[in-house]
ZAMARGU-4260 file (C-alpha; in steps of 0.2 Angstrom, whole numbers, plus 5000, padded with zeros to 4 digits):
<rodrens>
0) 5272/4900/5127 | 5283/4901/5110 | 5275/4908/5094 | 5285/4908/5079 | 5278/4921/5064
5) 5284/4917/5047 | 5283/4931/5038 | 5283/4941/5055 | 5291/4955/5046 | 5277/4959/5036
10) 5265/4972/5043 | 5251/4960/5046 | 5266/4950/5055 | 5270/4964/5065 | 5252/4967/5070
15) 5253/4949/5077 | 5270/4950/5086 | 5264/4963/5096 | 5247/4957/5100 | 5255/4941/5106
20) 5270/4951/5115 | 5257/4960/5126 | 5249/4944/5131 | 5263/4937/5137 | 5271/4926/5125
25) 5289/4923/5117 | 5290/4930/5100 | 5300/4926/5087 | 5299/4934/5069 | 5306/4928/5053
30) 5306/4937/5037 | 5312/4934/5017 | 5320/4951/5019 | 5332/4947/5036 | 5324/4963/5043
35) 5333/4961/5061 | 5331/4980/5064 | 5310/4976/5062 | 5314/4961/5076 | 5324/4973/5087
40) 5313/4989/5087 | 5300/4980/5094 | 5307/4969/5105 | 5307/4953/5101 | 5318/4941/5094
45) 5323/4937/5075 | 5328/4920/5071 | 5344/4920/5063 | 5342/4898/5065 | 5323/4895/5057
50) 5326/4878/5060 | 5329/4875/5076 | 5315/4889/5081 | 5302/4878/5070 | 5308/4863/5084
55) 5307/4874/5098 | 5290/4882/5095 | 5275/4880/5103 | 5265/4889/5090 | 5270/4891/5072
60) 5261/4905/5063 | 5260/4908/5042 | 5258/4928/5038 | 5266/4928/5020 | 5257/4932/5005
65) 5243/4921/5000 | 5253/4912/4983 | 5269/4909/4995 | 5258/4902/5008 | 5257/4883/5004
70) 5275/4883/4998 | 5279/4889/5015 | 5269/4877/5023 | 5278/4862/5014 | 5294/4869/5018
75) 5287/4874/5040 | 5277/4858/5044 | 5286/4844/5044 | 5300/4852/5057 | 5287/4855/5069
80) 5287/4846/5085 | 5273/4834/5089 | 5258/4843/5101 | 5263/4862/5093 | 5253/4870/5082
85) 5254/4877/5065 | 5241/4891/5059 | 5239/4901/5045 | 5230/4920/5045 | 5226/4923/5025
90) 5211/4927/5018 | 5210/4910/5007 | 5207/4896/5018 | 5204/4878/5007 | 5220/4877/5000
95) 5231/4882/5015 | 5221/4869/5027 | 5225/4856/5014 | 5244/4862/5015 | 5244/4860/5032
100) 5234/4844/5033 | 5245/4836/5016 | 5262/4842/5025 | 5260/4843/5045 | 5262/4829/5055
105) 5248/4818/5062 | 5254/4826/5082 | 5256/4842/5076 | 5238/4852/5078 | 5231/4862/5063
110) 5221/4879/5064 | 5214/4889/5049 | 5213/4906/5054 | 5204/4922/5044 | 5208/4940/5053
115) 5194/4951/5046 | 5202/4966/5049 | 5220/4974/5043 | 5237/4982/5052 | 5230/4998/5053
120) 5217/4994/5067 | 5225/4997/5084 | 5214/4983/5094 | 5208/4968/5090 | 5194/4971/5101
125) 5176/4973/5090 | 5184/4963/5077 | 5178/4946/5068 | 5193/4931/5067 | 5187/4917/5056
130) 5191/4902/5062 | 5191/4885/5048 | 5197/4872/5061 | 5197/4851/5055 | 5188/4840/5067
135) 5200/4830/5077 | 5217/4841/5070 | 5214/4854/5086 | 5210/4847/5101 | 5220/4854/5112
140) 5226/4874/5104 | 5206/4879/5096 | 5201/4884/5114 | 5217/4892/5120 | 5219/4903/5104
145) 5198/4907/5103 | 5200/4912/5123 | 5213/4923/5120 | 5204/4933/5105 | 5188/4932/5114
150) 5193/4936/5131 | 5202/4954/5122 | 5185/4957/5115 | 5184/4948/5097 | 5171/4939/5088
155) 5175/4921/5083 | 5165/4915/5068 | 5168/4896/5063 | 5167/4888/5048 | 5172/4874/5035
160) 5187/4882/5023 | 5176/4879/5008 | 5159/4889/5017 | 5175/4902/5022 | 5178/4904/5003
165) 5160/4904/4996 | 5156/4918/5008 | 5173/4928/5006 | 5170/4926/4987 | 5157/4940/4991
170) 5162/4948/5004 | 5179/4952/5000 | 5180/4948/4982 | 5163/4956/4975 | 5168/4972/4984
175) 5184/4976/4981 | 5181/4970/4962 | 5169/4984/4963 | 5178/4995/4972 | 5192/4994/4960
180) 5181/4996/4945 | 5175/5010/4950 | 5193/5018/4951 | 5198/5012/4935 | 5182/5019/4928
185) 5187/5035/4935 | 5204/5033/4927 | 5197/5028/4911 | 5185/5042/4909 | 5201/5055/4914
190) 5186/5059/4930 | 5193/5075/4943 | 5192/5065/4958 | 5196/5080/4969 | 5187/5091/4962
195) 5170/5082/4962 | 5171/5082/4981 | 5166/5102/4978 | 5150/5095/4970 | 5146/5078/4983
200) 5132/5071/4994 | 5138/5063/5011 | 5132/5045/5001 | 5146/5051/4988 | 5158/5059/4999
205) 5159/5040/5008 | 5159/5030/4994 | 5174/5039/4987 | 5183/5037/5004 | 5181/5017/5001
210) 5185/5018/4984 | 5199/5025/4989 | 5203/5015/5007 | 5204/5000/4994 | 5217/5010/4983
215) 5230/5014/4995 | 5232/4997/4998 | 5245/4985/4993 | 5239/4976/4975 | 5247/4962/4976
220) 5237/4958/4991 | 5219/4962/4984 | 5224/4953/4969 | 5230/4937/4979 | 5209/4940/4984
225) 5204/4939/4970 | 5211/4923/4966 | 5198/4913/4977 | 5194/4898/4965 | 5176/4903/4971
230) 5178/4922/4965 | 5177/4919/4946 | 5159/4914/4947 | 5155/4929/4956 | 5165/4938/4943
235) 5153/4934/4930 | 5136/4937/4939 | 5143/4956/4944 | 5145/4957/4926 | 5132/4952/4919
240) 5122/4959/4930 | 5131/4976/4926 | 5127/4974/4906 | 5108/4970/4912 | 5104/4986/4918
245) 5116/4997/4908 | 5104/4988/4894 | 5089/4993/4903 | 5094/5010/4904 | 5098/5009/4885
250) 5082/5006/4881 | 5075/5018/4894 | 5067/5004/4901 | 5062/5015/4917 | 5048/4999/4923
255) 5062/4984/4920 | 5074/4996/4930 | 5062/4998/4943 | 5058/4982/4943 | 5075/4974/4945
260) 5078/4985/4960 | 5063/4979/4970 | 5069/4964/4967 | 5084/4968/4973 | 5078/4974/4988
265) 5066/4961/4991 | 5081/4948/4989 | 5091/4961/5000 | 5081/4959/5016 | 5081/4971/5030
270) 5084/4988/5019 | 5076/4998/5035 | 5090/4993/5047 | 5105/4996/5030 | 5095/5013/5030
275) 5095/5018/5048 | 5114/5013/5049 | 5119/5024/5034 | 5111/5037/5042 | 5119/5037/5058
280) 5136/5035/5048 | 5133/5050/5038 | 5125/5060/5055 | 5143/5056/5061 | 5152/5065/5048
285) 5140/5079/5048 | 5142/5080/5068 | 5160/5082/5066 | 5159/5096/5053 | 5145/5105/5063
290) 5158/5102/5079 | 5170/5112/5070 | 5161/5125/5066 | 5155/5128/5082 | 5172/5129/5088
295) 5174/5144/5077 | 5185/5158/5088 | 5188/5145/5103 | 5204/5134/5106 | 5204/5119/5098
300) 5218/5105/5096 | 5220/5092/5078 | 5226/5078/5078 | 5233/5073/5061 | 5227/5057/5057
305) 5244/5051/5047 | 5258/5060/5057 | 5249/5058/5074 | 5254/5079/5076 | 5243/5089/5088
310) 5240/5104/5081 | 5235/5118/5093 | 5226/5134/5091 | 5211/5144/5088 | 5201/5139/5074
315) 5198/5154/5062 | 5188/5147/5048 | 5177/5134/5043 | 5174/5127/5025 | 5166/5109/5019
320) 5184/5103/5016 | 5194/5113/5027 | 5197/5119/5043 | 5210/5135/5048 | 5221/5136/5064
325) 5230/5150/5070 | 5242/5149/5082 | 5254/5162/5090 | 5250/5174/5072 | 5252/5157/5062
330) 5241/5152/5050 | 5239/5133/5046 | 5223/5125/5034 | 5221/5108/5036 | 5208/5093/5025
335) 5196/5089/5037 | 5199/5072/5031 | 5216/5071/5039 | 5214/5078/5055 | 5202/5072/5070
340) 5196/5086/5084 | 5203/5080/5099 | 5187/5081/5115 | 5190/5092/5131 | 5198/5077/5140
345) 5211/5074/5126 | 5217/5088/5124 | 5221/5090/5144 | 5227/5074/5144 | 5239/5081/5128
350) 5244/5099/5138 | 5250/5089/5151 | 5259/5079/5144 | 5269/5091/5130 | 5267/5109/5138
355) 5278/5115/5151 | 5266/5119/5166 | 5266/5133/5180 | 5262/5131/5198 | 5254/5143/5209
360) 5250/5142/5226 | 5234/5148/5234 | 5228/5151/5253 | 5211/5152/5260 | 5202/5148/5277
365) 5188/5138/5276 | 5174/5133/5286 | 5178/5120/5299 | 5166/5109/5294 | 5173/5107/5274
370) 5182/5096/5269 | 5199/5101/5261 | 5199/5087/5247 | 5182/5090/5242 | 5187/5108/5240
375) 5204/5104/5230 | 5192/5092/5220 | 5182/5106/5213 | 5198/5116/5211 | 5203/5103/5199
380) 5188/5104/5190 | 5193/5122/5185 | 5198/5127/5167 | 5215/5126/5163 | 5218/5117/5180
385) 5230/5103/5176 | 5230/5099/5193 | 5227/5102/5210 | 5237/5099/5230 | 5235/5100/5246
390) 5253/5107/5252 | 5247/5114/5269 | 5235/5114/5284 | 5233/5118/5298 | 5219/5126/5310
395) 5216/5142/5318 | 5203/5150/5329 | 5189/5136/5320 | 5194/5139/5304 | 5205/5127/5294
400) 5219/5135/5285 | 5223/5127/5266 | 5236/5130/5256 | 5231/5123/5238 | 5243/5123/5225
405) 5237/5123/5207 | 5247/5117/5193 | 5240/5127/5179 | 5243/5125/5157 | 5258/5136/5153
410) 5250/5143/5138 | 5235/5152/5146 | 5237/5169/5157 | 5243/5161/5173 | 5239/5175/5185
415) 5220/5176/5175 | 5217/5157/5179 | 5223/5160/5197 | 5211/5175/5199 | 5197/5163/5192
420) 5200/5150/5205 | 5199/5161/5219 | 5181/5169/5213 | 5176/5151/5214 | 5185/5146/5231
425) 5176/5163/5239 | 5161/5158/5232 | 5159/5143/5242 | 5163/5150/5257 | 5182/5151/5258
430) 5190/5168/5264 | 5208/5171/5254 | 5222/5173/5267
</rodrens>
């Protein structure tokens, strides 16, 4: 199948291009900004004739920014081929599905679409996709594109486009407005940031890290949120809400506080579960500090969350924000924030991969009655083992000869690693020839 992406140059584009490359389909990207080289690097193909890829597409997907999106779709559906369909991925979904329906022919299939998740997840797998479909517009393409998302381990929620807005009204657009606030209250009150984490709670500590998630990304985008027709509403009830209780702590109206937050909670539902799942998110971040500091003295790798660099070394030093590698008498201090502590598996998986390894070969008899994989098996089990094979055997006089030979981390005292496996082989019985 053919999927055309409008807008595929974009990084949500992208994101698509490649999920649909992997599962076997034609991709084609087109972009305001001609970006062939985007096209190029990953593979796929940039189409220089929009036109004529519009007639020749089986699906036609919108990625642009949500105020270009119903010009684009007045400009995209009326080209399209009769039994293909067009679907759009913003997170505004009542005025794009009257584009589409307004402005796509009566054989062309429609499909409102809502990823609830951006670029910078690597899987769509564990993530929700709203779908806003329109009873008799998407007959044929709703089950092929919700099998393919569910089948790769997404959650499909659907709804009307204008129960889509009401909710996201909330979900997206009460959350970053508060989100965003809270920045600019930071700005406004000329607030140290940084310097407050010296002073945090893990509650504040992970509140900040959203506050500032929501930041770094692109404003024109949270603003387009923002312009839900449904958001406004919500707008005003945060605020007024907001001038309630400042009021009530004003007056040092401790009771009317109080009360207003067991309503709150009341209304709020099941605070137990919201409590038991903040826990475990803040025993997480605690485990991962206590990890580190139990790796004090030992060899550790980092991965660097934003360069994706592993960082190899002993740890030296430990500090709530911080962590300290040395490495060959180099000393490097990394923000815990930016770095992840890659497990034991990982990091074998990342020796082998980017350290030059050495091989040594290792002879022993062993009983007639073991077996020489088993043997190599626990071999391979050993520390700093990258690997282990069977080169030789042969028998002699009841015993069976087996040269093994060890492929072993280049970074470690080879000949000490050697000695190590030979302590273990005569341990269960071998004799070294």
């Amino acid at each position: 199948m053919r999927i055309l992406i409008i807008g595929g140059t974009g990084e949500t584009g992208r994101w698509f291009a490649r999920f649909y490359k992997k599962h076997g389909f034609e991709v084609m990207l087109w972009g305001i900004n001609r970006r062939k080289d985007i096209a190029a690097q990953m593979g796929v193909q940039f189409a220089d004739d929009l036109d004529s890829e519009i007639r020749t597409s089986d699906i036609v997907m919108i990625s642009v920014p949500i105020n270009d999106t119903e010009n684009t779709i007045r400009e995209i559906a009326p080209k399209m081929p009769a039994g293909s369909l067009l679907m759009d991925i913003t997170s505004i979904k009542t005025t794009p599905v009257k584009a589409m329906l307004r402005y796509a022919p009566s054989d062309v299939e429609i499909l409102g679409t809502h990823p609830m998740f951006g670029p910078s997840i690597p899987d769509i797998r564990g993530q929700t996709v709203i779908f806003t479909p329109v009873e008799g517009r998407c007959k044929k393409w709703l089950s092929i594109i919700r099998s393919l998302y569910e089948d790769n381990g997404a959650h499909i929620e659907i709804m009307s486009p204008e129960q889509h807005d009401k909710m996201m009204a909330v979900v997206q657009g009460l959350t970053h407005f508060a989100y965003i606030s809270i920045g600019s209250v930071f700005r406004e009150l000329e607030f140290d940031v940084a310097s407050s984490r010296r002073f945090m709670s893990p509650m504040y500590d992970i509140m900040l890290d959203l506050v500032g998630r929501i930041l770094a990304q692109n404003p024109y985008l949270y603003a387009m949120i923002q312009m839900n027709p449904e958001v406004s509403k919500v707008h005003l009830a945060y605020i007024e809400q907001c001038n309630h209780m400042a009021a009530l702590v004003r007056n040092k109206d401790i009771e009317g506080f109080v009360n207003t937050m067991k309503k709150a909670a009341a209304h709020f539902g099941d605070t137990e579960s919201a409590l038991r799942r903040s826990e475990k998110l803040i025993s997480n971040k605690i485990a991962e500090h206590e990890e580190l500091v139990r790796s004090i003295g030992s060899e550790r790798a980092l991965r660097h969350i934003y360069s994706g660099v592993v960082h190899l070394g002993s740890i030296k030093k430990v500090t709530p924000r911080t962590v300290v590698l040395e490495r060959n008498g180099k000393i490097k201090e990394f923000l815990i924030e930016n770095v992840r502590l890659l497990n034991e598996k990982e990091l074998g998986v990342w020796k082998t991969a980017n350290l030059k390894n050495m091989t040594r070969d290792v002879s022993v008899f062993i009983p007639a009655s073991s077996d020489p994989e088993v043997i190599k098996n626990v071999i391979s089990g050993s520390k700093n083992v990258v690997s282990t094979e069977i080169i030789d055997i042969y028998d002699k006089q009841n015993m069976k000869s087996v040269t093994y030979r060890l492929t072993i981390f280049r970074d470690n005292d080879v000949t000490s690693v050697q000695k190590d496996v030979e302590v273990l082989l005569k341990g269960i019985g071998c004799t070294i020839r």
